[in-house]
N, C-alpha and C positions, 0 to 999 in steps of 0.2 A: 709057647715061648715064655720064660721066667722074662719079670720085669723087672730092668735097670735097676742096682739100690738108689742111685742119681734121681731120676724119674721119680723115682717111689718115696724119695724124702720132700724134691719138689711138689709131689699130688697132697703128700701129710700137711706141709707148710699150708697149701693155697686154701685147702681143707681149713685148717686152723683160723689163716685171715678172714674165709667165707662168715665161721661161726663168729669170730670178732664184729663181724659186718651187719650181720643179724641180730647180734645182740647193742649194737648201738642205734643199728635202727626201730629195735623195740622200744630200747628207753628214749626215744622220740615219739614213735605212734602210738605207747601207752596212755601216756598221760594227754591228748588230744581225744583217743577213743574215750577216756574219762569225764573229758570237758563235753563231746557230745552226746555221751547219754545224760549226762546232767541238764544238758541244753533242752533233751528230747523227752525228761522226765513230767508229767503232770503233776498241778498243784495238788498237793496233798502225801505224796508218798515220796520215801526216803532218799537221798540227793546218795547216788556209789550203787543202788544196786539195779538189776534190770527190772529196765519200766513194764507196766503192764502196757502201753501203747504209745506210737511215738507223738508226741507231743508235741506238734508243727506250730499249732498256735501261741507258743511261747516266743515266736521269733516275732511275730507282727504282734503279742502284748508285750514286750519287752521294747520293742522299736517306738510304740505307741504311746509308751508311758511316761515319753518326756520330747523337749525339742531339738533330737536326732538330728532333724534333716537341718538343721540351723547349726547345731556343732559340727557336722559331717563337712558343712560346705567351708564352714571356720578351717578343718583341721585340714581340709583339701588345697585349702588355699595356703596355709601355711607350709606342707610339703611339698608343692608343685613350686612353689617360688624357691625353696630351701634347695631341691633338688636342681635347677637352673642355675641357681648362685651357685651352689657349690661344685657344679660338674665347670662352668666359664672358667670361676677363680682357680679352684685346683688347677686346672689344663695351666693357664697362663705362669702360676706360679709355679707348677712341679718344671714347666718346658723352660721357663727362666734361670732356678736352678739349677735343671739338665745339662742345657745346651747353650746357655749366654755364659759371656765372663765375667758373672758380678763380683765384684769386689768382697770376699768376706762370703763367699758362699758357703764355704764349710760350718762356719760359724752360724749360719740362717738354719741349716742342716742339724746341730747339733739343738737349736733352738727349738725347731720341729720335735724334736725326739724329747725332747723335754716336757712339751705340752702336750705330748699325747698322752704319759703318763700321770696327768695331773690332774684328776678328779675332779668331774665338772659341780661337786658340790659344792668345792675348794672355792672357788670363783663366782659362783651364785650371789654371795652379799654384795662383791665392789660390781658387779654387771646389774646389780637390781637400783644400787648407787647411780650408778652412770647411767642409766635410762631414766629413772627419778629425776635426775638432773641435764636432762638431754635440753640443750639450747634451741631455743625460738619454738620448742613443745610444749602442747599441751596446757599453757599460760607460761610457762618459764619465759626470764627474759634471757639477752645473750649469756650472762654468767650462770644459766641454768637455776633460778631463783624464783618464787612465785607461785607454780603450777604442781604439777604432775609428771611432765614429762611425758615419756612415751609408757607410762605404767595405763594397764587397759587399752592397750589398742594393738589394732592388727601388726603394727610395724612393730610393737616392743618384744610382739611373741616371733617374729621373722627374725629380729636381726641375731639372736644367738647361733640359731641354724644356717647363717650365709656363707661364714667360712668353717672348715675344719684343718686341722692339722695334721690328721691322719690323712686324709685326702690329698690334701698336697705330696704326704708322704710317699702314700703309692703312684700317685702322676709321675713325681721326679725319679722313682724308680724303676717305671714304666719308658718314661724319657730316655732314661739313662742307658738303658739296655738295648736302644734303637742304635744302629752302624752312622758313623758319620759321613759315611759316603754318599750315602743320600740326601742328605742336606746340601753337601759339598754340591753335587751333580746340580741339586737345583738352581742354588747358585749361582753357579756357572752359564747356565742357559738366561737368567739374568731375574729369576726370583727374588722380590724379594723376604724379610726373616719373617712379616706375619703368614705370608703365600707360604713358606716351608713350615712354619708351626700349623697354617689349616690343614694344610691342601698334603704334605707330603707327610711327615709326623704322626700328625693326630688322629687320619683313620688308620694306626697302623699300634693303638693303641683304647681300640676301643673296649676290648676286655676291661679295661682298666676304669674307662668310662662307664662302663656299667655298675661295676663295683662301689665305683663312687656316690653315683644315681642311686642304686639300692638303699646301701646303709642311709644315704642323706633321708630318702623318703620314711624308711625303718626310725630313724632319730626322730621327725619330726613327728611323723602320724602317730610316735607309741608315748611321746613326751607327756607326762603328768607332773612333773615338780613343778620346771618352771613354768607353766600355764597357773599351777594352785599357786603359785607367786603371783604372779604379776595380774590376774585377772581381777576384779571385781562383780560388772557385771553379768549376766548369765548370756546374754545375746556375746560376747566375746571370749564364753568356755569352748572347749575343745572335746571331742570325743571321750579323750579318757577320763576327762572330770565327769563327764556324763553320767560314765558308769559307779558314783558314788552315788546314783539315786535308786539303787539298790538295794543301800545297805541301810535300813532302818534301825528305829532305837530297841527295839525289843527283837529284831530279827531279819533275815534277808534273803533276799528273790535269787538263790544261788541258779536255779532253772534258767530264769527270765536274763539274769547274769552273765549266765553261761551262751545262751541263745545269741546275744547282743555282742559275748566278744568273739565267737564264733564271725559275726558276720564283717565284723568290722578289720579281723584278720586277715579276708579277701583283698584287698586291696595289695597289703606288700606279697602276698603269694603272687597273684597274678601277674604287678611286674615282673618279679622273679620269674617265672612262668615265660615272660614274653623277653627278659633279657638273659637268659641262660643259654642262647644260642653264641653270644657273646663270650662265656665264660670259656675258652678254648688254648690251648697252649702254642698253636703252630701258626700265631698271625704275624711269624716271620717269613712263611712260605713262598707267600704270593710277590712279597715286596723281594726277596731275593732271587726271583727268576728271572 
């Protein structure tokens, strides 16, 4: 039997998308298979071509050659808290938003859409200002006078990562897309609005919660500006300054480099990894059966 031309342009198209598909997942996995032979390269021979053998002990002299497990534990703590604060806050603020009648919410809405477009480099001097001069820190007194502030310490590299504005943004649009009927229902049976934003809302919305989770831990663990800002001490550097011991005056441990960001990359895969069950379209399903 001759096939459909219908059929036959559909099979061309999906043909077409296939190779689209292949070639953007190449220009992803190229440039990683680059990063791990360079990882897996021995000292001595050329960083791009293949190694004469793989070079395993570049991850534990690369780990070795500085205090890893002391920025590892800095930058862990810095995104596990960022990731908390900012999955709470979004939630409360995107569901406020959504579903209360605040006064001037369009306005909060357009405000949103404004700061996500504004360049967090924009903002880095009056935020490095304003922790400088953070009250009852660091020896400041209450007019924030005196001291330091919160410049070098755990809290001054936390509090940028607490909230985000894009976070709110997909909450309340997460929010927004929920049926009011089921709040109504709650309601009624004699709920009250925190019981409807935990209990009926927000596990019907956890895609969204992952999403937030993700990027919050991605911002915090890959942060290198404002850490080279605000730190002085070495005992309160982060991971990614780490990897500037590296780069020497005459030349650099691109292997030992490569080994090191290789490992320290695990971390946002594997959440990803473990909240990608989450990433799903159809968690209207269950809640409208």
């Amino acid at each position: 039997m001759r096939a459909r031309p219908g059929s036959a342009r559909r099979g061309g198209a999906r043909a077409v998308w296939h190779l689209l598909a292949i070639a953007l997942a190449a220009g992803y996995v190229l440039p990683m298979g680059y990063v791990l032979l360079a990882a897996l390269t021995p000292d001595g021979e050329e960083i791009g071509g293949w190694p004469s053998r793989l070079a395993f002990e570049n991850v534990v002299a690369g780990l070795g050659g500085g205090s890893f497990g002391v920025l590892a534990l800095n930058s862990l703590l810095i995104a596990v808290v960022s990731v908390i604060a900012q999955v709470v806050l979004a939630a409360t603020a995107g569901y406020a938003l959504a579903r209360l009648p605040l006064p001037g919410s369009r306005w909060w809405l357009l405000l949103l859409i404004a700061l996500i477009v504004v360049p967090p480099e924009i903002v880095m001097v009056p935020l490095f200002l304003i922790m400088a001069r953070f009250p009852l820190a660091g020896g400041n007194d209450l007019l924030g006078l005196g001291g330091q502030g919160l410049i070098d310490t755990m809290a001054g590299l936390i509090v940028p990562h607490l909230i985000s504005a894009l976070a709110i943004f997909l909450m309340r649009q997460f929010y927004r897309g929920l049926p009011d009927e089921l709040g109504d229902a709650a309601r009624v049976d004699g709920a009250g609005e925190f019981t409807v934003f935990a209990r009926i809302y927000t596990p019907l919305v956890l895609p969204a919660v992952a999403v937030v989770a993700v990027f919050a831990f991605q911002s915090a663990w890959n942060d290198f500006l404002w850490p080279l800002v605000m730190t002085r001490s070495p005992e309160r550097r982060t991971l990614q300054l780490g990897l500037t011991t590296f780069f020497q005056e005459n030349s650099t441990q691109w292997n030992r480099l490569m080994a090191v960001v290789l490992v320290i990359s695990i971390p946002v895969v594997a959440l990803f990894l473990y909240l990608q069950r989450f990433f799903r379209s159809d968690v209207m399903s269950g809640a409208l059966k």
